[in-house]
C-alpha positions as semicolon CSV with decimal commas, in nm:
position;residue;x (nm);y (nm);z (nm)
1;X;-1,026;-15,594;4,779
2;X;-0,887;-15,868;5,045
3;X;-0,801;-15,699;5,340
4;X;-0,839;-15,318;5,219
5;X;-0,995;-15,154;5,573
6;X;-1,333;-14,925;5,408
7;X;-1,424;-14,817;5,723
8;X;-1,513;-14,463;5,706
9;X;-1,619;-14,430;6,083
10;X;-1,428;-14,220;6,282
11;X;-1,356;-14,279;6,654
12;X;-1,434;-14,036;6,922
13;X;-1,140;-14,180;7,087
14;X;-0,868;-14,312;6,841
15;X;-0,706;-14,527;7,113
16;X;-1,027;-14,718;7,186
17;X;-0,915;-14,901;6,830
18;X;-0,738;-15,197;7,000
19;X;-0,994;-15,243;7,313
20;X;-1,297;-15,248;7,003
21;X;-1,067;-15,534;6,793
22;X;-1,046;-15,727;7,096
23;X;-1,421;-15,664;7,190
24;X;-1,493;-15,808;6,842
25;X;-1,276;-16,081;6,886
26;X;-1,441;-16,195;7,213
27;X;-1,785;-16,135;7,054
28;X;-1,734;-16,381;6,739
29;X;-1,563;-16,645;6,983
30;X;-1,863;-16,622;7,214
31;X;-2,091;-16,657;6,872
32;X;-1,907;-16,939;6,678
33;X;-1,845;-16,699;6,444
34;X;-1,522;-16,760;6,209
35;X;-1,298;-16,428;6,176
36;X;-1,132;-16,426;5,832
37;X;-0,774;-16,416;5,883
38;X;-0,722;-16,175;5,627
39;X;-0,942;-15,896;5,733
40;X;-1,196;-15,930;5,502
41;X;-1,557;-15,958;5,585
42;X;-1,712;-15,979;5,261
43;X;-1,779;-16,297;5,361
44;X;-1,916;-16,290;5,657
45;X;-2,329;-16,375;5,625
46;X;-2,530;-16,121;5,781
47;X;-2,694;-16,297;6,017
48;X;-2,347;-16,349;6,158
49;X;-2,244;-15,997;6,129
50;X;-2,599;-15,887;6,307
51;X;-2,503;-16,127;6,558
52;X;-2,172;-15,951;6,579
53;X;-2,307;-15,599;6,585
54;X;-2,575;-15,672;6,834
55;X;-2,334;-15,848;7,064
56;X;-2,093;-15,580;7,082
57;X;-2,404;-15,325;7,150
58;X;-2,524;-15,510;7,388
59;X;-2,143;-15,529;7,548
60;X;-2,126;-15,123;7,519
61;X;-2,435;-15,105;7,682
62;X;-2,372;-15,322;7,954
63;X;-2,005;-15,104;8,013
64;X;-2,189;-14,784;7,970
65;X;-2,438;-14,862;8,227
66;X;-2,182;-14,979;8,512
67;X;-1,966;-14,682;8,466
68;X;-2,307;-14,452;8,503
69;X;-2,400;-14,651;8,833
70;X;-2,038;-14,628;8,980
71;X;-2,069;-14,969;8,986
72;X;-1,874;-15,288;8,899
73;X;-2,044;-15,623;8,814
């Protein structure tokens, strides 16, 4: 189903939705990877969507670690 969300994750913090959409956003754009415009990622190979997933790890990472140190890069 086009654009039916089957995400059964749940967020800790509901309003972290938006920042995580963006943070994917960035992540494909930094990747060359094509978002479908319609919200499907069927698609999407899985190389690209490992790509994805490891990008936006690596990104959470990276955040959790600066606000651990006190620290801002």
């Amino acid at each position: 189903m086009a654009g039916r969300n089957n995400n059964n994750n749940q967020l800790v913090v509901p309003q972290a939705r938006q920042a995580l959409q963006q943070m994917k956003l960035e992540a494909a754009q930094s990747l060359g990877v094509v978002i479908p415009q319609d919200g499907y990622y069927g698609n999407v190979t899985s190389r690209d969507a490992g790509s994805l997933g490891g990008y936006i790890t690596k990104k959470l990472v990276q955040i959790a670690e600066q606000q651990l140190s006190g620290g801002v890069r």
